[in-house]
C-alpha positions in Angstrom: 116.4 104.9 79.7 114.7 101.6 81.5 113.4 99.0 79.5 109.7 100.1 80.5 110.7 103.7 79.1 111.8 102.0 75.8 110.0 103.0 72.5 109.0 99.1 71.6 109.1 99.9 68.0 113.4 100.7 69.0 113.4 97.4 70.8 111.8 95.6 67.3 114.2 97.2 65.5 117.5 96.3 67.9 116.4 92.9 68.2 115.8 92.0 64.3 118.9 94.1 63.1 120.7 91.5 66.1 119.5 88.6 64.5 120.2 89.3 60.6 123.8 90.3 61.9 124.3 87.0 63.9 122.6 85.0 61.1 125.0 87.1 58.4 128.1 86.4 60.1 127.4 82.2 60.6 126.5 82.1 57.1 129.4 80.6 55.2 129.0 81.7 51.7 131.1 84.6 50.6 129.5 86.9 48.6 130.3 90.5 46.8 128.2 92.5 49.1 128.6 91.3 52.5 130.6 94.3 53.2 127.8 96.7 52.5 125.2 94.3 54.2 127.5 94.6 57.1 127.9 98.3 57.1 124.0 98.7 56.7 123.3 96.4 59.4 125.5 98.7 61.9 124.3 101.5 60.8 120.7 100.6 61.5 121.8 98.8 64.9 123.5 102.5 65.2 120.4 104.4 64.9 118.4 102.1 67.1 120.7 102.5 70.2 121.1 106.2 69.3 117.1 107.0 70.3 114.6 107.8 67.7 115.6 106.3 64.4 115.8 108.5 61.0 112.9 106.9 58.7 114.3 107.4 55.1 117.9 106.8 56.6 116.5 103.1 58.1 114.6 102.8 54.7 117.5 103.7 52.7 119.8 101.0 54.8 117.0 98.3 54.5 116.9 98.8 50.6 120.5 98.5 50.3 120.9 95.3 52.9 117.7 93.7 50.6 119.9 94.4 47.8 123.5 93.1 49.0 121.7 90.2 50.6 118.7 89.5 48.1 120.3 86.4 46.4 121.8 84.8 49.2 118.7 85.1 51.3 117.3 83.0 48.8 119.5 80.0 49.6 119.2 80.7 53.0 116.1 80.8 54.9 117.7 82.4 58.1 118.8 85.1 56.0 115.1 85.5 54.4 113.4 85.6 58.1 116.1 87.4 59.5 115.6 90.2 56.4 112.0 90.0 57.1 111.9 90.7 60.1 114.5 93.8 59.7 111.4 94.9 56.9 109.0 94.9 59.9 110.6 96.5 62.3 111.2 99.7 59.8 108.1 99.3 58.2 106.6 100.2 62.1 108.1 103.4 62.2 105.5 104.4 59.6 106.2 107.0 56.4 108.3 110.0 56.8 105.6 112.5 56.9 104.4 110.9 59.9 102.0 108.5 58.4 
């Protein structure tokens, strides 16, 4: 597919599941569920190069990266933008039905 033949709401969602992941690996702090962050992260990026996303699957992986990340976001403001914008870029897809 060419970039003009992209769905932009795919391109939203690549490009904001990039960031969190870049702005998730330079952040220092260790905490308990970075792995699962991690693992939602590429399964969203997954889904987003793989054509037309799966809307509860993207809204079940945003709920858990919220979750593994919801503290630390806190103390980090890269982290809160980054998850954000992740929120966004789902939330464009619309509701299941079609909504």
């Amino acid at each position: 597919m060419t970039g003009s033949d992209e769905d932009p709401r795919v391109a939203e969602l690549r490009a904001a599941v990039a960031r969190l992941r870049r702005e998730l690996a330079a952040h220092p702090a260790e905490f308990t569920d970075r792995g699962i962050a991690e693992d939602e992260l590429a399964a969203l990026s997954e889904m987003a190069y793989g054509g037309a996303p799966e809307i509860p699957r993207m809204r079940r992986s945003l709920l858990l990266v919220a979750g593994a990340i919801g503290s630390v976001s806190a103390l980090a403001a890269g982290l809160a933008a980054g998850l954000a914008a992740v929120r966004v870029a789902v939330e464009i897809f619309g509701e299941p039905d079609g909504r």
